[in-house]
PDB file of the backbone (N, CA, C, O) and the ligand in Angstrom, with CONECT records:
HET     ZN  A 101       1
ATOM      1  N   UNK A   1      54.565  74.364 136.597  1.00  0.00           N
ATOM      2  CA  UNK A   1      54.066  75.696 136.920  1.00  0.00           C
ATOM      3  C   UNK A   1      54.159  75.976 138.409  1.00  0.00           C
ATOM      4  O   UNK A   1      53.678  75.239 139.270  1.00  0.00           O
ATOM      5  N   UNK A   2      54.817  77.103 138.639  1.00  0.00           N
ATOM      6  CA  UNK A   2      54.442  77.557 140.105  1.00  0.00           C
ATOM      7  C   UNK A   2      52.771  78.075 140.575  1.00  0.00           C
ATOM      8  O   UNK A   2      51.791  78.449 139.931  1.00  0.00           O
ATOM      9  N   UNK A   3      53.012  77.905 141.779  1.00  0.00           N
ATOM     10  CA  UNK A   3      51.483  77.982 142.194  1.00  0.00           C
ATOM     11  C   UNK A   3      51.323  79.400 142.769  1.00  0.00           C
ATOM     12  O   UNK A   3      50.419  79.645 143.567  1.00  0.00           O
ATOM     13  N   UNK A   4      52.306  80.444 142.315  1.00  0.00           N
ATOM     14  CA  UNK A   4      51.984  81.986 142.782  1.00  0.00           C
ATOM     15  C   UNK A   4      50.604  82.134 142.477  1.00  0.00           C
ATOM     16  O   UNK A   4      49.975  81.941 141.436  1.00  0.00           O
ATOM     17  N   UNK A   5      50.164  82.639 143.968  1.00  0.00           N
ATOM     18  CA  UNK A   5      48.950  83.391 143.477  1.00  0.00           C
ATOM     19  C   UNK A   5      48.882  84.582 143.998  1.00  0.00           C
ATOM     20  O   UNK A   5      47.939  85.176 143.474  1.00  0.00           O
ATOM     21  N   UNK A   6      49.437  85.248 144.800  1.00  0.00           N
ATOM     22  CA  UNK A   6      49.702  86.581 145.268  1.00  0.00           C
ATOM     23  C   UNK A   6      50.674  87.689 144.144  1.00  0.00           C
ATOM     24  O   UNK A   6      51.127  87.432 143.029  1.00  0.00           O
ATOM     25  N   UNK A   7      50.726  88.526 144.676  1.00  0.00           N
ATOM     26  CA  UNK A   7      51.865  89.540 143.862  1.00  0.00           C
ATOM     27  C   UNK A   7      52.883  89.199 144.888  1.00  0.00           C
ATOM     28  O   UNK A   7      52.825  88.971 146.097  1.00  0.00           O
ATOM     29  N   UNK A   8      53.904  89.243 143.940  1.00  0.00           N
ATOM     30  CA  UNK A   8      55.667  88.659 145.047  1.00  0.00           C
ATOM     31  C   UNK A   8      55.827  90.196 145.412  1.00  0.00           C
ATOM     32  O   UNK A   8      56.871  90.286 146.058  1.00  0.00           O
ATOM     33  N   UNK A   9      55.194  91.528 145.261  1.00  0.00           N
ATOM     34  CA  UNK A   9      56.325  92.542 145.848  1.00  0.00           C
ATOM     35  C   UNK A   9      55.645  92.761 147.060  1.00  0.00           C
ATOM     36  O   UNK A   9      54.510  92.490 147.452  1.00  0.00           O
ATOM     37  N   UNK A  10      57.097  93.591 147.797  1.00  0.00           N
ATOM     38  CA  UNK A  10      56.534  93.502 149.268  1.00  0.00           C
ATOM     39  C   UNK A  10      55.783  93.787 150.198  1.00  0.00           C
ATOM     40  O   UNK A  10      56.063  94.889 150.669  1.00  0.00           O
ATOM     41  N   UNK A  11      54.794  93.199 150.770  1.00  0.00           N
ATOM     42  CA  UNK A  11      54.023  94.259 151.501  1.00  0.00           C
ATOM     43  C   UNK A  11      52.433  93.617 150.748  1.00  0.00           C
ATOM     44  O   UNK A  11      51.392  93.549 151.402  1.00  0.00           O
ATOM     45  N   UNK A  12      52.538  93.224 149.380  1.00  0.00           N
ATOM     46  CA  UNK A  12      51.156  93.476 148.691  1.00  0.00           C
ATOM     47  C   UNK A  12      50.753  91.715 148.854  1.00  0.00           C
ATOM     48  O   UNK A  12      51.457  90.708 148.778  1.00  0.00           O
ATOM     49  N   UNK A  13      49.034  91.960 149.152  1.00  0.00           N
ATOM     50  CA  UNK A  13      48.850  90.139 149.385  1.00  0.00           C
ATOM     51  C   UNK A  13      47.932  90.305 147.877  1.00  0.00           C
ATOM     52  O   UNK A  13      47.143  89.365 147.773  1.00  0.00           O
ATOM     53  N   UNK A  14      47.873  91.117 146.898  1.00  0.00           N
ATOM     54  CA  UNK A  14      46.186  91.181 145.734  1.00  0.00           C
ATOM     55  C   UNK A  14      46.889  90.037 145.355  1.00  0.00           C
ATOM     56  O   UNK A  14      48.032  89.773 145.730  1.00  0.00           O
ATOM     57  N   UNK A  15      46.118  89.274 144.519  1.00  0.00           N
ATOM     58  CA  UNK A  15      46.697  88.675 143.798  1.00  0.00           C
ATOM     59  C   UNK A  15      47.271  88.646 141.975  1.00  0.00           C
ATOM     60  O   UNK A  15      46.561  88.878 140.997  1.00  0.00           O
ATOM     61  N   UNK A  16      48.239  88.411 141.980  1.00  0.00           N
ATOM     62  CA  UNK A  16      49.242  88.147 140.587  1.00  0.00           C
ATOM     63  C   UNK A  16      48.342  87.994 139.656  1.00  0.00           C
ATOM     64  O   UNK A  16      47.589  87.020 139.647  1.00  0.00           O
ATOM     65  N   UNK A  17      48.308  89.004 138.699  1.00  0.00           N
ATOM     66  CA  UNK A  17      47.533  88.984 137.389  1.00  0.00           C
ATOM     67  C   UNK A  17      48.664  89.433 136.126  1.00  0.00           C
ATOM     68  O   UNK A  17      48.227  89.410 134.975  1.00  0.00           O
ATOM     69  N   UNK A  18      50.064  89.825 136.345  1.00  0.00           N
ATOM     70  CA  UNK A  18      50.730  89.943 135.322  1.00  0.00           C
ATOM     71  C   UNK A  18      52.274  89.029 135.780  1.00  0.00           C
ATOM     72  O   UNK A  18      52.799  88.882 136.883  1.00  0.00           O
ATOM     73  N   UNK A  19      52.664  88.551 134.465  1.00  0.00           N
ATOM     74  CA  UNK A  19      53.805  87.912 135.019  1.00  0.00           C
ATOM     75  C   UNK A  19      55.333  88.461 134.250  1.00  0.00           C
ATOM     76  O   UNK A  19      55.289  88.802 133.068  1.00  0.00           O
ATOM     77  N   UNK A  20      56.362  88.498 134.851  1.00  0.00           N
ATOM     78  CA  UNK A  20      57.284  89.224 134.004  1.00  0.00           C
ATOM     79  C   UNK A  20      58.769  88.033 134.091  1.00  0.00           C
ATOM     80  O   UNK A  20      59.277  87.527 135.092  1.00  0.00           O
ATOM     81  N   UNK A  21      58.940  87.965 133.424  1.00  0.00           N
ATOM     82  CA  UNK A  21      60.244  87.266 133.052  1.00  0.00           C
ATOM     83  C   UNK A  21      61.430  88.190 133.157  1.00  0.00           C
ATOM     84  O   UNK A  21      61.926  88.931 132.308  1.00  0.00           O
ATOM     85  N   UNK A  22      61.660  88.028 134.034  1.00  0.00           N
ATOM     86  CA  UNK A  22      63.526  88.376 134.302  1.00  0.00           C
ATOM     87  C   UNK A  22      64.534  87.538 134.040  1.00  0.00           C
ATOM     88  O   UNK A  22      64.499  86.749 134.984  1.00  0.00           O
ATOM     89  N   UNK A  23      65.469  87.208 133.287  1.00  0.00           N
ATOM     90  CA  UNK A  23      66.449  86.554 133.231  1.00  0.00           C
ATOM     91  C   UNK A  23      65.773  84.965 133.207  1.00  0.00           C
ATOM     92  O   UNK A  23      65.224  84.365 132.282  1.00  0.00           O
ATOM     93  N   UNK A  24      66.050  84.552 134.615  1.00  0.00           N
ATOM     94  CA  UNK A  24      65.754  83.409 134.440  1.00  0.00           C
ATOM     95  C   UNK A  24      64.274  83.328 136.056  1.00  0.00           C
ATOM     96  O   UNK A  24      63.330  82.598 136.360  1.00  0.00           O
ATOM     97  N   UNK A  25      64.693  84.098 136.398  1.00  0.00           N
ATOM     98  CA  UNK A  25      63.112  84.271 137.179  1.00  0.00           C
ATOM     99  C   UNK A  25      61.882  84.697 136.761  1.00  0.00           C
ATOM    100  O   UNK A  25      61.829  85.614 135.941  1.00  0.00           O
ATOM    101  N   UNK A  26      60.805  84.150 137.214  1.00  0.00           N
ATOM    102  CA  UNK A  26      59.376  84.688 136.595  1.00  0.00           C
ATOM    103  C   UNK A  26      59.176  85.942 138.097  1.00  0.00           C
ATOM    104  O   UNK A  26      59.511  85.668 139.250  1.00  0.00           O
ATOM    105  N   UNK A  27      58.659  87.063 137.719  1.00  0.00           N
ATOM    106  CA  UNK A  27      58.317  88.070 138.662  1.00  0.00           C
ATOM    107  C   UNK A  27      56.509  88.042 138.564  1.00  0.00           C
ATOM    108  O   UNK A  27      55.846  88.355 137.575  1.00  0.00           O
ATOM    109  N   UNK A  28      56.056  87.632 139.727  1.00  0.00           N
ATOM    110  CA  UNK A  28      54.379  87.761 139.727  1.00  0.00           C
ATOM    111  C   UNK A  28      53.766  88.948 140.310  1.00  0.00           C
ATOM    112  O   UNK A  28      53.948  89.201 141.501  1.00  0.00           O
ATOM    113  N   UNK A  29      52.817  89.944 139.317  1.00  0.00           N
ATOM    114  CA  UNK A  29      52.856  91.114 140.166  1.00  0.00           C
ATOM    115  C   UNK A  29      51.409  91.343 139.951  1.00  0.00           C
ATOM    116  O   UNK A  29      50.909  90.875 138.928  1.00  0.00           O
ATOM    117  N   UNK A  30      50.628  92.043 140.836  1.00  0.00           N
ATOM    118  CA  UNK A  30      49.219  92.163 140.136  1.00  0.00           C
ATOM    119  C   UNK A  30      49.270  93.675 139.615  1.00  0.00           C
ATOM    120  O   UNK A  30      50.129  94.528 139.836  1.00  0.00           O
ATOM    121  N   UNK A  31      48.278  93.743 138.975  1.00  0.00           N
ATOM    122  CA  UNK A  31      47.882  94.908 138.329  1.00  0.00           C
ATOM    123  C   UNK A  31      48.837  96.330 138.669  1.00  0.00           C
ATOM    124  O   UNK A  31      49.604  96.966 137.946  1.00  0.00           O
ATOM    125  N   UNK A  32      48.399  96.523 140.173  1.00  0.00           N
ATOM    126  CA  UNK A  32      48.892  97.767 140.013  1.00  0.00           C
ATOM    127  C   UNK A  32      50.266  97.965 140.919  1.00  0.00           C
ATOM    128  O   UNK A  32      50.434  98.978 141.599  1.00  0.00           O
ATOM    129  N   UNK A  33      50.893  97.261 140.876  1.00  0.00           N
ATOM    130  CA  UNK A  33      52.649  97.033 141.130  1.00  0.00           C
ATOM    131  C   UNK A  33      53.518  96.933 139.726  1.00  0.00           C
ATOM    132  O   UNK A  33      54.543  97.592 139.553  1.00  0.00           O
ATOM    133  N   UNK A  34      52.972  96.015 138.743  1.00  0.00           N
ATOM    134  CA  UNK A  34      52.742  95.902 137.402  1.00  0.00           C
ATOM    135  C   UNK A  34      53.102  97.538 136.893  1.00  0.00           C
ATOM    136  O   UNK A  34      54.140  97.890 136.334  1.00  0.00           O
ATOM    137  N   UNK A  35      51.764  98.535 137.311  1.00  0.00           N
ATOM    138  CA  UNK A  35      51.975  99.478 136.895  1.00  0.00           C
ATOM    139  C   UNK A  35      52.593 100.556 137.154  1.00  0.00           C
ATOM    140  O   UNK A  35      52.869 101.457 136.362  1.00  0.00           O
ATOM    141  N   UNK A  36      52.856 100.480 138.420  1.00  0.00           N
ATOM    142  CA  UNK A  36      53.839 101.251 138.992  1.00  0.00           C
ATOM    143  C   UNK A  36      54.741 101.052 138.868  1.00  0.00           C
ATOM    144  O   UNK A  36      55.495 102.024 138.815  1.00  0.00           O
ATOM    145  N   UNK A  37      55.367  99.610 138.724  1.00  0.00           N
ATOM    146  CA  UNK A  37      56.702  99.568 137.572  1.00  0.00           C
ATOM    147  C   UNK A  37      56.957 100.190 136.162  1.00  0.00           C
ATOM    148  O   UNK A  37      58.021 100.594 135.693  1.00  0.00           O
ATOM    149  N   UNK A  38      55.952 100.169 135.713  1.00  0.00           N
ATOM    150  CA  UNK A  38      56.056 100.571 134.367  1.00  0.00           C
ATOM    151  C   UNK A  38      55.975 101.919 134.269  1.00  0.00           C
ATOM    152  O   UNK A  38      56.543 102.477 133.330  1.00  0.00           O
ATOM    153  N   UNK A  39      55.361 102.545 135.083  1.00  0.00           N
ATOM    154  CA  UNK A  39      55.386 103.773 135.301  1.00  0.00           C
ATOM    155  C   UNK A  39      56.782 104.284 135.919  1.00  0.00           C
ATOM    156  O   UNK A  39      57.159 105.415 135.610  1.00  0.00           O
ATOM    157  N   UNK A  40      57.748 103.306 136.985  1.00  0.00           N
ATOM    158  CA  UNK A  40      58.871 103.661 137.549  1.00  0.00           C
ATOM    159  C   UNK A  40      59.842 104.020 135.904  1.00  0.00           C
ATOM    160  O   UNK A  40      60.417 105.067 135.607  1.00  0.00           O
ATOM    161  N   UNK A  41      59.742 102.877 135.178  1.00  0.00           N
ATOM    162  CA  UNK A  41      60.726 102.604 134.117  1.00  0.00           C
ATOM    163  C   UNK A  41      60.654 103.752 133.103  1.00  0.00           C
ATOM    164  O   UNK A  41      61.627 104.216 132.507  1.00  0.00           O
ATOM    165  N   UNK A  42      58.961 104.284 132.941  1.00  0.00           N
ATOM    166  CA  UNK A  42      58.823 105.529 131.773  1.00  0.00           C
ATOM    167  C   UNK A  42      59.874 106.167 132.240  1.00  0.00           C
ATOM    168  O   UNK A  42      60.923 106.338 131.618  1.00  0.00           O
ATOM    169  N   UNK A  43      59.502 106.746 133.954  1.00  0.00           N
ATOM    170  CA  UNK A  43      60.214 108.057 134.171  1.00  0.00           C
ATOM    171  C   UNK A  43      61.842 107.877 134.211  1.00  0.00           C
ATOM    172  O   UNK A  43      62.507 108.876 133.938  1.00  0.00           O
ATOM    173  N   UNK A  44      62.670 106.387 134.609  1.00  0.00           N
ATOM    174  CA  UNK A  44      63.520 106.459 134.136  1.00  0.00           C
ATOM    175  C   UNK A  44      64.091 106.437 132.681  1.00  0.00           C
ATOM    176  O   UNK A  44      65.286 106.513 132.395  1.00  0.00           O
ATOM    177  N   UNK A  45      63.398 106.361 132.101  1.00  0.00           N
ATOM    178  CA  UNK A  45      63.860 106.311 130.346  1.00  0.00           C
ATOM    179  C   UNK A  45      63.639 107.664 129.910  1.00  0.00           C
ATOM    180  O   UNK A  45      63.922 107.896 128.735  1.00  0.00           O
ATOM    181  N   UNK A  46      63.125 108.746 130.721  1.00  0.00           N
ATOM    182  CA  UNK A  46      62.757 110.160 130.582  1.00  0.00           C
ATOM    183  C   UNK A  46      64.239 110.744 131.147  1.00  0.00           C
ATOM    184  O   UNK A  46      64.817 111.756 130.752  1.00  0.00           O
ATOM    185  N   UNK A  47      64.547 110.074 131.886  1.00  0.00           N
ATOM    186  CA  UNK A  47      65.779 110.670 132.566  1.00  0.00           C
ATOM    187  C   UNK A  47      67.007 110.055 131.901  1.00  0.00           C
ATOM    188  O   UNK A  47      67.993 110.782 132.023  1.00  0.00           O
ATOM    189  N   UNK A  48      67.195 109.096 131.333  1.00  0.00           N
ATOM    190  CA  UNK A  48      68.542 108.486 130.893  1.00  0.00           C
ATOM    191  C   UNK A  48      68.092 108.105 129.459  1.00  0.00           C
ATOM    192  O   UNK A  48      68.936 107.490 128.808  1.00  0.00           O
ATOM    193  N   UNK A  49      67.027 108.338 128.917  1.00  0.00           N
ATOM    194  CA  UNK A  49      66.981 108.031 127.133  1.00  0.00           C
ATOM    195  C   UNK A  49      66.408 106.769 126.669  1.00  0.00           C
ATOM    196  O   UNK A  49      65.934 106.478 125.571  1.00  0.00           O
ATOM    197  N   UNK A  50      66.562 106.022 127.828  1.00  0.00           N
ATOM    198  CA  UNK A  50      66.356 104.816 127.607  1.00  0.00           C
ATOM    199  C   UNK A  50      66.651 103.587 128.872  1.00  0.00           C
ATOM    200  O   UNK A  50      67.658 103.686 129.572  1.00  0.00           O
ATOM    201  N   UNK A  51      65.786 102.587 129.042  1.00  0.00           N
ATOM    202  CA  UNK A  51      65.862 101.906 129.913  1.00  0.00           C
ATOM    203  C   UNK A  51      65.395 100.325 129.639  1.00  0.00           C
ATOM    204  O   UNK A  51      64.524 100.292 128.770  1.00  0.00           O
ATOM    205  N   UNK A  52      65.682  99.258 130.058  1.00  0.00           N
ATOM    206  CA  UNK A  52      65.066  98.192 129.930  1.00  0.00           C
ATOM    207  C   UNK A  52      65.028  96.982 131.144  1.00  0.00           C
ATOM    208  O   UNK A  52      65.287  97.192 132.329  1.00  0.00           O
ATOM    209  N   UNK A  53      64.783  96.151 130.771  1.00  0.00           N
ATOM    210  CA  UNK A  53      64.248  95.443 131.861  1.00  0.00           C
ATOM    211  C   UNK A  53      65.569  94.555 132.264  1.00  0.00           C
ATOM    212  O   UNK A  53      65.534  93.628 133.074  1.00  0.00           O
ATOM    213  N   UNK A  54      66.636  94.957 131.622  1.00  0.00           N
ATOM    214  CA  UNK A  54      68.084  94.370 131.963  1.00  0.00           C
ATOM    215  C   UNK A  54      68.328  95.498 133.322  1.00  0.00           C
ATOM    216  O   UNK A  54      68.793  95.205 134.423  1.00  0.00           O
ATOM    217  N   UNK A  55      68.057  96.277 133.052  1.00  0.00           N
ATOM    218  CA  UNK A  55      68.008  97.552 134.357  1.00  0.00           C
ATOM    219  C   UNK A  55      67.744  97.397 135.753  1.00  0.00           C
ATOM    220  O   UNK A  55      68.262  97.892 136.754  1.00  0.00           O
ATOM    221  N   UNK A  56      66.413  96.242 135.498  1.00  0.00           N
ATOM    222  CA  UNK A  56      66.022  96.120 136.736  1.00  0.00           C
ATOM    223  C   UNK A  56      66.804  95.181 137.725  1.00  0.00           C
ATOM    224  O   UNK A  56      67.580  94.291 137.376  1.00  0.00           O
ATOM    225  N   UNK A  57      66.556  95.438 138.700  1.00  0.00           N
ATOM    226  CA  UNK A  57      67.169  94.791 139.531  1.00  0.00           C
ATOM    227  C   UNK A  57      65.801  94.255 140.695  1.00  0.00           C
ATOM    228  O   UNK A  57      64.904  95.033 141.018  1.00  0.00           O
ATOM    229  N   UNK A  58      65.875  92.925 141.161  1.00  0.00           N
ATOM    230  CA  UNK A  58      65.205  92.072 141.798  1.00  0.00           C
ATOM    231  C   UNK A  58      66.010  91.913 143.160  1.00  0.00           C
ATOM    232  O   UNK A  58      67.099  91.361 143.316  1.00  0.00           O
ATOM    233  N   UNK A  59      65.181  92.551 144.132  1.00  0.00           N
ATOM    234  CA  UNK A  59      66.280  92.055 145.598  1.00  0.00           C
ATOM    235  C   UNK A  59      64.906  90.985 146.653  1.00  0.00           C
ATOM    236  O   UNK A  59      63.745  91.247 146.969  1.00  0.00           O
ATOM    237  N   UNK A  60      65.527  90.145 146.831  1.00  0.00           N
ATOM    238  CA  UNK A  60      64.328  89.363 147.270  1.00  0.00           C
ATOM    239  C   UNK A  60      64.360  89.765 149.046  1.00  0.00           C
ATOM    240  O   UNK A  60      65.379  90.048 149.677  1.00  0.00           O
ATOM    241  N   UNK A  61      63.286  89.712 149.467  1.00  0.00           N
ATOM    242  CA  UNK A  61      63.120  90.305 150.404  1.00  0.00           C
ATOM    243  C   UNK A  61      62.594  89.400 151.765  1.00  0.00           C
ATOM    244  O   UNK A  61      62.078  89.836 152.794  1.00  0.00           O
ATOM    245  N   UNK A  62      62.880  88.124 151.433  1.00  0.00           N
ATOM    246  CA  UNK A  62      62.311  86.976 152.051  1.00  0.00           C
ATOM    247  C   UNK A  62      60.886  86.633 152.368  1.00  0.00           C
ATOM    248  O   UNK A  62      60.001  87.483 152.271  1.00  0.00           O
ATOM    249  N   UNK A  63      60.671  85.503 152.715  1.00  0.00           N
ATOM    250  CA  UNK A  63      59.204  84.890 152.231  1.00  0.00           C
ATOM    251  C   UNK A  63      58.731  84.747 150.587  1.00  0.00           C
ATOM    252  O   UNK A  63      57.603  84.592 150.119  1.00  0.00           O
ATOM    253  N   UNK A  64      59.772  84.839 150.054  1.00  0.00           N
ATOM    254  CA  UNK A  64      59.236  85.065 148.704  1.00  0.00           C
ATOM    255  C   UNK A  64      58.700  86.448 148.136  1.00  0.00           C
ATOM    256  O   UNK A  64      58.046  86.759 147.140  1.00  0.00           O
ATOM    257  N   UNK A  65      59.222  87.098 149.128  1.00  0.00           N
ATOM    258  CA  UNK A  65      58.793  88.275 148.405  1.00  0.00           C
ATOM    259  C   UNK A  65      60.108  89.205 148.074  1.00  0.00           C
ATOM    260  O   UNK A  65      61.222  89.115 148.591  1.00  0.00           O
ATOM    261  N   UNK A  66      59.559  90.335 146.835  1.00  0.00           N
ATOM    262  CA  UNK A  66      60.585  90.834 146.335  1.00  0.00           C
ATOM    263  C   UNK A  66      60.317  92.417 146.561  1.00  0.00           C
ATOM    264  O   UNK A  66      59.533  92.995 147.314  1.00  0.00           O
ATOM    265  N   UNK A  67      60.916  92.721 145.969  1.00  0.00           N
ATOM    266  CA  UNK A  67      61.361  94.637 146.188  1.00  0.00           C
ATOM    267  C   UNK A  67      62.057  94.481 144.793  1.00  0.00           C
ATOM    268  O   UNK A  67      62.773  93.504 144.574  1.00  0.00           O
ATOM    269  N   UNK A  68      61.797  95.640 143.672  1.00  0.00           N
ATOM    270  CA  UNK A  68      61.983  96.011 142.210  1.00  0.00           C
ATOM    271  C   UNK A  68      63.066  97.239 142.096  1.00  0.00           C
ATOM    272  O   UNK A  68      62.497  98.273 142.446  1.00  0.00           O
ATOM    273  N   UNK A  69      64.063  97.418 141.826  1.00  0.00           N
ATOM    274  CA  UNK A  69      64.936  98.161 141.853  1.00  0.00           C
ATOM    275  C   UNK A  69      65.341  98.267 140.880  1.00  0.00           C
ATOM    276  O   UNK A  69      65.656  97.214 140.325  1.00  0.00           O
ATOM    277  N   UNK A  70      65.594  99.763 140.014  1.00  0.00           N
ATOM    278  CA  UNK A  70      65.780 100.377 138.641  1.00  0.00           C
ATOM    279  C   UNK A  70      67.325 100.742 139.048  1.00  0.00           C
ATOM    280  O   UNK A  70      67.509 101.539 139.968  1.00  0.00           O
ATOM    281  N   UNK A  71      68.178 100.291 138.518  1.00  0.00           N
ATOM    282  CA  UNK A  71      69.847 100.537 138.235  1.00  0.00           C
ATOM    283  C   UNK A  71      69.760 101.843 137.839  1.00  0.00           C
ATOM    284  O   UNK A  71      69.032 102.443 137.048  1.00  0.00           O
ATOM    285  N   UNK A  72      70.909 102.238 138.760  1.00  0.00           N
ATOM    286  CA  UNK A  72      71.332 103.838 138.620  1.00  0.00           C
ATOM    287  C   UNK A  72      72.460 103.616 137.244  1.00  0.00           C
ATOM    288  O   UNK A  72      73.280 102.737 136.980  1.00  0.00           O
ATOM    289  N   UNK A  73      72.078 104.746 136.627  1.00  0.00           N
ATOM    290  CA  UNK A  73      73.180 105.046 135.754  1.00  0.00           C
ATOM    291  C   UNK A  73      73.722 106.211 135.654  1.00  0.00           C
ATOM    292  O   UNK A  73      73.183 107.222 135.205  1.00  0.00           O
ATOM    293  N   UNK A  74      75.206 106.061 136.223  1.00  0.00           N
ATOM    294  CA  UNK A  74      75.931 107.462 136.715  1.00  0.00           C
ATOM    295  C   UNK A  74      75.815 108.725 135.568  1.00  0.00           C
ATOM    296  O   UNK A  74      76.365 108.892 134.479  1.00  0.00           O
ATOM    297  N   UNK A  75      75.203 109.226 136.054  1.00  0.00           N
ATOM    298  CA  UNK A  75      74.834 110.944 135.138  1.00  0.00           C
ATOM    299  C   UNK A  75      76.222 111.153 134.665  1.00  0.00           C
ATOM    300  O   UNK A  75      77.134 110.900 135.452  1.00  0.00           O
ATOM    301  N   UNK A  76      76.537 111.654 133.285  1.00  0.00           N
ATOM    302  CA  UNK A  76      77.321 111.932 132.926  1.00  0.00           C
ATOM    303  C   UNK A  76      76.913 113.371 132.460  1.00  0.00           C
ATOM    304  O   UNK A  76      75.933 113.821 131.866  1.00  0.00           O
ATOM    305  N   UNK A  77      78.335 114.037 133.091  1.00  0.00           N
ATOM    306  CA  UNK A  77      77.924 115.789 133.853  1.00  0.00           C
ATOM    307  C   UNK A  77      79.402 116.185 132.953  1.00  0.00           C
ATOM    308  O   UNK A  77      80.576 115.829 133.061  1.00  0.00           O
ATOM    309  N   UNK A  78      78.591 117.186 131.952  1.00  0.00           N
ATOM    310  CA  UNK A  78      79.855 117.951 131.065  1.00  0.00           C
ATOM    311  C   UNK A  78      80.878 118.937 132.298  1.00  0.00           C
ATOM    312  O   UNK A  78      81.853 119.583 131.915  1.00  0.00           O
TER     313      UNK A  78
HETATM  314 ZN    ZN A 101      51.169  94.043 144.259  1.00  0.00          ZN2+
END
């Protein structure tokens, strides 16, 4: 087990109360980074139909910390 006890995104020291599995990384986020992701992802799935957590994108931001990035998907314009 890793010994995260903070939230990994950037900037935030609360500590990690939800954990998310990416690929092959664990993402530690507390509560309300957590939700502001999830809230990022509604509004992209409002805009493109659908979205998932293959979408996201993880840019690490050093120290162990990360920054959460939702993949653009080029608008397709009649
Ligand atoms: Zn946080």
């Amino acid at each position: 087990m890793s010994d995260h006890a903070t939230c990994m995104y950037e900037g935030c020291n609360r500590p990690s109360e939800v954990i998310l599995e990416l690929g092959k990384s664990q993402i530690w986020l507390c509560r309300e980074h957590f939700n502001q992701l999830a809230y990022r992802m509604l509004r992209a799935a409002e805009r493109r139909g659908t979205v998932s957590l293959k979408d996201l994108r993880v840019v690490e931001t050093g120290n162990g910390k990360i920054r959460i990035l939702i993949k653009r998907v080029k608008s397709v314009k009649k």
